[in-house]
C-alpha positions as CSV (number, residue, x, y, z in Angstrom):
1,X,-29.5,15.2,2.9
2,X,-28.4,19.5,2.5
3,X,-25.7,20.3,1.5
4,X,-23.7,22.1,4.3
5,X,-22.0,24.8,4.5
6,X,-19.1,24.4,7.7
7,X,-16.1,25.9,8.4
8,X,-13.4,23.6,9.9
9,X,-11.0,25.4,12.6
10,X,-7.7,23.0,13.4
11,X,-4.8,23.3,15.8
12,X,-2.0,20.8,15.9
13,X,0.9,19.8,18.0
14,X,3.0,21.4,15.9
15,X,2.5,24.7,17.3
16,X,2.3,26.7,14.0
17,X,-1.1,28.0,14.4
18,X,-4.9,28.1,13.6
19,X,-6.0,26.7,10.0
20,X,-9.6,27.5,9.1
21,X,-11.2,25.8,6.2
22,X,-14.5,27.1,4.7
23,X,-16.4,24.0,3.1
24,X,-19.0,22.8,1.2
25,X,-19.7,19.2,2.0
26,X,-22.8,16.7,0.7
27,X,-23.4,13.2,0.1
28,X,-24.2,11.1,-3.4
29,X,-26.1,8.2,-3.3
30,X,-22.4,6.4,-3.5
31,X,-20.0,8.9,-2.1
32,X,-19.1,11.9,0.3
33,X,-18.3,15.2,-2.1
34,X,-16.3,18.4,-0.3
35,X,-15.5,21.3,-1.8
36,X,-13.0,23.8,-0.3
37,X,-14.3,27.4,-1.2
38,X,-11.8,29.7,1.6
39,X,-9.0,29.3,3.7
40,X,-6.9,31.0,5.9
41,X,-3.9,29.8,8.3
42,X,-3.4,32.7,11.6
43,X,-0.2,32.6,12.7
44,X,0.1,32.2,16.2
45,X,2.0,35.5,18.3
46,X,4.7,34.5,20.3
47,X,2.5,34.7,23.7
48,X,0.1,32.4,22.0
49,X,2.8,29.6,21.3
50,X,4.9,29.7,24.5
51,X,1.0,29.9,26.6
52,X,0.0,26.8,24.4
53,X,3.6,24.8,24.5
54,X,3.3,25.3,28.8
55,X,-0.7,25.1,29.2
56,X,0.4,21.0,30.1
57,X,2.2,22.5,33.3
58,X,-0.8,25.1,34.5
59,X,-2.9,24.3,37.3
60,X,-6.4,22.9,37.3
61,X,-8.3,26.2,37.5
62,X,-5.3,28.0,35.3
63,X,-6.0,25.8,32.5
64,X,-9.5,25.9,32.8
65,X,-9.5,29.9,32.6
66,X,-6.6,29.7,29.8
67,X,-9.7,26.9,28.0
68,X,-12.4,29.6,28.1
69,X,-10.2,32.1,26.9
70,X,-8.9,30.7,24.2
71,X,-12.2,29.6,23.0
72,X,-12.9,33.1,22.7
73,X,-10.2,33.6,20.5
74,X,-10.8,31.2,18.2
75,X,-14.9,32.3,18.0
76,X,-13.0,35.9,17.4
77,X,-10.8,34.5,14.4
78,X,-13.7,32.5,13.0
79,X,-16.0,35.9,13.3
80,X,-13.4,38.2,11.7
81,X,-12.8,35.1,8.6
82,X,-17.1,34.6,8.0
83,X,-17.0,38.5,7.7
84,X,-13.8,39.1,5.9
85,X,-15.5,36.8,3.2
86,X,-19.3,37.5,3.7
87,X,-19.7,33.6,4.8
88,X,-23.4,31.8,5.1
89,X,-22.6,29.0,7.7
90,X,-24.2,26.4,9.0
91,X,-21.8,25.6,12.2
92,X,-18.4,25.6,13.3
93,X,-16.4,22.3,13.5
94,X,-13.9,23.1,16.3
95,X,-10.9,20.6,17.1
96,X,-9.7,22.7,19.6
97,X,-5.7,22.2,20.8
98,X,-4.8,19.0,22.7
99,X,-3.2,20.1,25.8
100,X,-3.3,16.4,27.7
101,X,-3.3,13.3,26.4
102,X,-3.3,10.0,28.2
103,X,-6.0,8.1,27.3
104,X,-4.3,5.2,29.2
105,X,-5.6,7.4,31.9
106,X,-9.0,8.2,30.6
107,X,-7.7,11.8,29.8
108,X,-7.7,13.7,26.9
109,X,-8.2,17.6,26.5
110,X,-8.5,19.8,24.0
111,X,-8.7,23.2,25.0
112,X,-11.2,25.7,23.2
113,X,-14.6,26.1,25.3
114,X,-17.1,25.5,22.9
115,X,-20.0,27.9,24.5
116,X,-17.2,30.9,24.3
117,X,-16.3,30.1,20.8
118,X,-20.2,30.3,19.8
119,X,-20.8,33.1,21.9
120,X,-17.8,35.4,20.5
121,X,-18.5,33.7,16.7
122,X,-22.4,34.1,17.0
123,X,-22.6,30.6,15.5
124,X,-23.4,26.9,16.4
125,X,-20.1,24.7,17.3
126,X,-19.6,21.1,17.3
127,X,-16.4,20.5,19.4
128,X,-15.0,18.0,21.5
129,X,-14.9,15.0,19.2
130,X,-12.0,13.3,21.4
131,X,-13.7,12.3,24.6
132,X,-16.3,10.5,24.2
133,X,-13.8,7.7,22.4
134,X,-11.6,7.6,25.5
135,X,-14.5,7.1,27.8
136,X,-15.5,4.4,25.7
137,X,-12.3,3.0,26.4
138,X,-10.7,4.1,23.3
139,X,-7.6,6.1,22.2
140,X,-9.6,9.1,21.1
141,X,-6.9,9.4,18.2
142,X,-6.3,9.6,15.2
143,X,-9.8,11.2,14.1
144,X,-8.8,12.1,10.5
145,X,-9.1,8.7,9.4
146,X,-13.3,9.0,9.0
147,X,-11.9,11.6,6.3
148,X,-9.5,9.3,4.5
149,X,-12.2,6.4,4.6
150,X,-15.0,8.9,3.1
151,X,-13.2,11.0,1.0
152,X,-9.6,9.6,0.0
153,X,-10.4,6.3,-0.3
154,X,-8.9,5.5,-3.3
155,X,-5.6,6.0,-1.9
156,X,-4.2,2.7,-0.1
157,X,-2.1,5.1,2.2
158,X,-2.6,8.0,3.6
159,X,-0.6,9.7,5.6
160,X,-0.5,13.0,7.9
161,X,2.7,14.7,8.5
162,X,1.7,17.6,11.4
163,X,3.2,17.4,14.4
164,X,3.2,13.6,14.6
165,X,2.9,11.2,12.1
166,X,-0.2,9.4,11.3
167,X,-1.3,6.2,8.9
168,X,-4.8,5.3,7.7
169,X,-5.4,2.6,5.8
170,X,-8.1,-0.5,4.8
171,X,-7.4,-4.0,6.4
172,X,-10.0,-6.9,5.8
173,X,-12.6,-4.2,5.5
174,X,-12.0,-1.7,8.1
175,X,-10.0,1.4,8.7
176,X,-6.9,1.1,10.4
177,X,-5.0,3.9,11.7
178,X,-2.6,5.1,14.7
179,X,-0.3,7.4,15.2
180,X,3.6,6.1,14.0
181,X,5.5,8.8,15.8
182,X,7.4,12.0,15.7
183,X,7.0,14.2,12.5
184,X,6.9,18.3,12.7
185,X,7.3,18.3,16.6
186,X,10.9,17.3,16.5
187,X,12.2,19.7,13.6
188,X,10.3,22.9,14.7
189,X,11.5,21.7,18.6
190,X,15.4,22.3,17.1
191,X,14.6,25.0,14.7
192,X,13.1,27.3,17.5
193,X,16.0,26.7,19.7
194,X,17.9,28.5,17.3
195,X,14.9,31.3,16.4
196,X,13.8,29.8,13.4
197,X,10.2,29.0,12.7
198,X,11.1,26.2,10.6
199,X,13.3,24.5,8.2
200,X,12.2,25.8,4.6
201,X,11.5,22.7,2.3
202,X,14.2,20.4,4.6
203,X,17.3,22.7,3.2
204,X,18.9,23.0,6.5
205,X,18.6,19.4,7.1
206,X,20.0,18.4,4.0
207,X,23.2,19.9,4.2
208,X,23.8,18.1,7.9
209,X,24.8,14.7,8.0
210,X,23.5,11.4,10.7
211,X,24.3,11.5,14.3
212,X,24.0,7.8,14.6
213,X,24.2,8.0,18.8
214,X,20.8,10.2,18.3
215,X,19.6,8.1,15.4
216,X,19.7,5.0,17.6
217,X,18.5,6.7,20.6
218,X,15.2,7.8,18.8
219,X,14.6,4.8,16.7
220,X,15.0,2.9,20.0
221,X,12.0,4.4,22.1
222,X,9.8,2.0,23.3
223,X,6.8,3.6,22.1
224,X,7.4,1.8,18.5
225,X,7.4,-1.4,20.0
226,X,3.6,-0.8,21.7
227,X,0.7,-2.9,19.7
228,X,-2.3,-0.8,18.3
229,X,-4.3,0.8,18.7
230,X,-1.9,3.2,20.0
231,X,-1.6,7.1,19.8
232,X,1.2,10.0,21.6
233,X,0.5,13.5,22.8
234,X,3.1,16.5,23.4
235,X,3.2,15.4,27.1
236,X,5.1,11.9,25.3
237,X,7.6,14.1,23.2
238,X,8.5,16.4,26.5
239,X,9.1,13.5,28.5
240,X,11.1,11.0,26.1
241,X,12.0,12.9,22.7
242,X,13.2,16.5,24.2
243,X,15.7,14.8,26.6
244,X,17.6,13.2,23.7
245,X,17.5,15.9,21.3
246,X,18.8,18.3,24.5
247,X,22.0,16.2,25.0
248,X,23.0,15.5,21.6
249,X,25.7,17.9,21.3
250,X,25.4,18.8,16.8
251,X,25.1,21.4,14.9
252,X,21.4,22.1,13.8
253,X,21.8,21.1,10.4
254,X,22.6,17.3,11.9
255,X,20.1,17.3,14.5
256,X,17.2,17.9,12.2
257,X,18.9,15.4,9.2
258,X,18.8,13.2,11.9
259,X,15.7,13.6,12.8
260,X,14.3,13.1,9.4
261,X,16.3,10.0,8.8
262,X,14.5,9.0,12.4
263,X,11.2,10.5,11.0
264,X,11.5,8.2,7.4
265,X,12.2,5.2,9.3
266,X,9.5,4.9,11.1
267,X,7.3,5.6,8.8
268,X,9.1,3.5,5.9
269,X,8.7,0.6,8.8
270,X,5.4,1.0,9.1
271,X,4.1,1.6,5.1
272,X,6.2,-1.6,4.1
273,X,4.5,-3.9,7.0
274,X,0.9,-3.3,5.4
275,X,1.9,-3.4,1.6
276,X,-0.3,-5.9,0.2
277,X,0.9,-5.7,-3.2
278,X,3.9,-4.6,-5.1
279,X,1.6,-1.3,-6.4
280,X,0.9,1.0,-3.4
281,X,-0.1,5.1,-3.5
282,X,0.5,6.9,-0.8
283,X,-1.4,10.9,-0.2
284,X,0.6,12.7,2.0
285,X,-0.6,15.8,3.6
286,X,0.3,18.0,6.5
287,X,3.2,20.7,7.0
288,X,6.0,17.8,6.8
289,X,4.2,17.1,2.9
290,X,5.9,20.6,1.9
291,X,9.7,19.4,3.5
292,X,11.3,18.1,0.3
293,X,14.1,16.6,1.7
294,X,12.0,15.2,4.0
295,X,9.8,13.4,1.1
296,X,12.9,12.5,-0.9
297,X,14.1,10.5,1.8
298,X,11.1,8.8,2.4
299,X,10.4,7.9,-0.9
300,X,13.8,5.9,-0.7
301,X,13.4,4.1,2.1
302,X,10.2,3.0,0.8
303,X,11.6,2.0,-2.6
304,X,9.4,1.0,-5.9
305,X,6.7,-0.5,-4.2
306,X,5.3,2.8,-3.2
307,X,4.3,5.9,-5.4
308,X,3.8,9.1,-3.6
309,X,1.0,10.6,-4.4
310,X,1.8,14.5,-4.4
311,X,-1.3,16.7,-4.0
312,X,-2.6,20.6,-4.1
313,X,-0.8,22.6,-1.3
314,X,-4.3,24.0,-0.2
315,X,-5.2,19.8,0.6
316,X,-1.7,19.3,2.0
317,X,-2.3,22.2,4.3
318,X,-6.1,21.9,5.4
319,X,-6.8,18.7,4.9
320,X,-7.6,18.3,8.7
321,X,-9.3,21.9,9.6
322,X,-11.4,19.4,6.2
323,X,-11.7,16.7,8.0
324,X,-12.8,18.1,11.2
325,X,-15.2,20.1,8.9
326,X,-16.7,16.2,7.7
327,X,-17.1,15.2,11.3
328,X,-19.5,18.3,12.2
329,X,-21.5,17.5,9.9
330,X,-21.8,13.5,10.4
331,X,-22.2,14.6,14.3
332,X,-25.2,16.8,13.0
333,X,-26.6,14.3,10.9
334,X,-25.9,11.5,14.5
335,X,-23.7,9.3,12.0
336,X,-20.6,7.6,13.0
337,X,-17.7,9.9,12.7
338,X,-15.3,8.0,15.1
339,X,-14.6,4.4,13.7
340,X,-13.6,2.1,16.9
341,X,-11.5,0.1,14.3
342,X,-9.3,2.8,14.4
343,X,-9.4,3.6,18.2
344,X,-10.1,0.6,20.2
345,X,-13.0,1.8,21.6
346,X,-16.0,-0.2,22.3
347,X,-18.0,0.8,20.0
348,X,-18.3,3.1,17.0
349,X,-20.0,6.7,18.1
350,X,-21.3,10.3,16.8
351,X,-18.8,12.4,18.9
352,X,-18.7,16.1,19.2
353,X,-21.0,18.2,21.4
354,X,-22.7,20.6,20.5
355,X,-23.2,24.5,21.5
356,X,-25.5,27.4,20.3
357,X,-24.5,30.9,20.9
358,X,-26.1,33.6,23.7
């Protein structure tokens, strides 16, 4: 097998903008290698985020206008980042932005057209990874798991703290993973309420103190109760997690606490259930892996049975644009880049379709 050069473009629910990953990636005769060689994160304008946050309310024929344009956009960022750096590629690994999700439906969407993005980059794409899991029957979700099983496997945990919170893990020989619940949706959802981007290292949130009415509301949604494979998209948080957040009456400061304490306990729930032994690593990555208070308070609801793993912020930070990186490359080579272990599909697959440029 080459060794492939692909640069890995990601987008998360988190609404904080587009991470682009420049990466070397190869297999041993025993192992997937990666190297990271450039990033870059662009912050998305104001525009951007309020036309991404409200694409889920657009019309058919708005969104699909609103799908080609920002593909467009992103083929424009990756252009200006291969020449900013004078990059050799081989293709562009696209996860696009989830704007629907309902795979109980048969739905899931990312938005990003993949011919526009290789048109305005001038390079091959491989995009749309999600739905040919959900017409398989699966949850199309969580996708980053292939990346924990091939290159983080020496972890027994791992876990992604973006917008939601997501677990990977081994269990009698397969990868298991599903999405636990809220993560950076919920904090950035009351910190931009109040114009703030986000919560610097959880400092706001520490100095608050527990709203146990909202603490009981959120750890009480039904969602935690569902069987996996299971997985949530932003239409979920609109619908059940904004309403309770609205009519808690609190000062910031206790609404996100709250919300971390919420955030920890679900995830301390699910960590604990799947210890097999008293010696368990988990690698955090994602935004939420840079709150501090945040991982202070998980590390004590999770105790001395579980050692948090802290990594390089570049890993924390692009470990999915990474990921998404991998699963270009296993789509080009047609090997299985979607594990129905983790999904509930019917089968494993090679997802991603592919586009060349004009």
């Amino acid at each position: 097998m080459k060794t492939y050069n692909i640069l890995g473009l990601m987008s998360g629910t988190s609404l904080d903008g587009l991470d682009l990953a420049y990466c070397t990636i190869w297999q041993t005769q025993s192992s997937w290698k990666f190297d990271i060689k450039k990033t870059k994160s662009v912050s998305y304008t104001q525009e951007m985020e309020d036309a991404l946050k409200n694409s889920i309310y657009l019309s058919a024929a708005d969104l699909l206008i609103f799908h080609n344009h920002y593909g467009t956009w992103l083929g424009e960022q990756a252009k200006k980042f291969i020449e900013e750096n004078n990059l050799t590629i081989d293709a562009i690994a696209s996860h696009g932005h989830t704007t629907h999700h309902q795979p109980e439906n048969g739905l899931t969407f990312q938005i990003g057209s993949g011919q526009h993005l290789a048109n305005a980059s001038g390079q091959t794409v491989i995009c749309d990874f999600r739905t040919n899991d959900v017409a398989l029957g699966g949850q199309g979700a969580p996708l980053v798991p292939i990346g924990d099983k091939l290159f983080f496997g020496q972890y027994d945990f791992c876990l992604n703290l973006g917008g939601i919170s997501n677990v990977s893990f081994e269990k009698n020989e397969k990868r298991i993973a599903y999405d636990i619940g809220l993560a950076n949706m919920i904090l950035n959802y009351i910190t931009r309420k109040h114009d703030l981007a986000y919560d610097d290292g959880g400092l706001l949130a520490k100095s608050g103190v527990l709203n146990n009415k909202m603490l009981d509301s959120l750890n009480a949604l039904e969602y935690y109760k569902l069987p996996i494979p299971k997985s949530i998209g932003y239409e979920w948080f609109v619908e059940k997690v904004v309403p309770i957040v609205d009519r808690t009456e609190d000062s910031m400061s206790n609404l996100l606490h709250t919300s971390i304490h919420h955030i920890c306990d679900q995830v301390a729930i699910q960590i604990k259930k799947h210890c097999s032994s008293q010696n368990n690593t988990l690698l955090i990555t994602g935004g939420g892996a840079l709150n501090t208070f945040l991982i202070d308070t998980l590390q004590k609801k999770l105790g001395d049975s579980v050692k948090i793993i802290k990594t390089s912020s570049e890993l924390i930070e692009f470990k999915e644009a990474l990921v998404f990186a991998l699963m270009g490359v296993l789509r080009i080579e047609n090997e299985i880049n979607v594990l129905n272990s983790v999904t509930g599909a019917a089968t494993n697959s090679s997802s991603g379709v592919i586009y060349l440029p004009a």
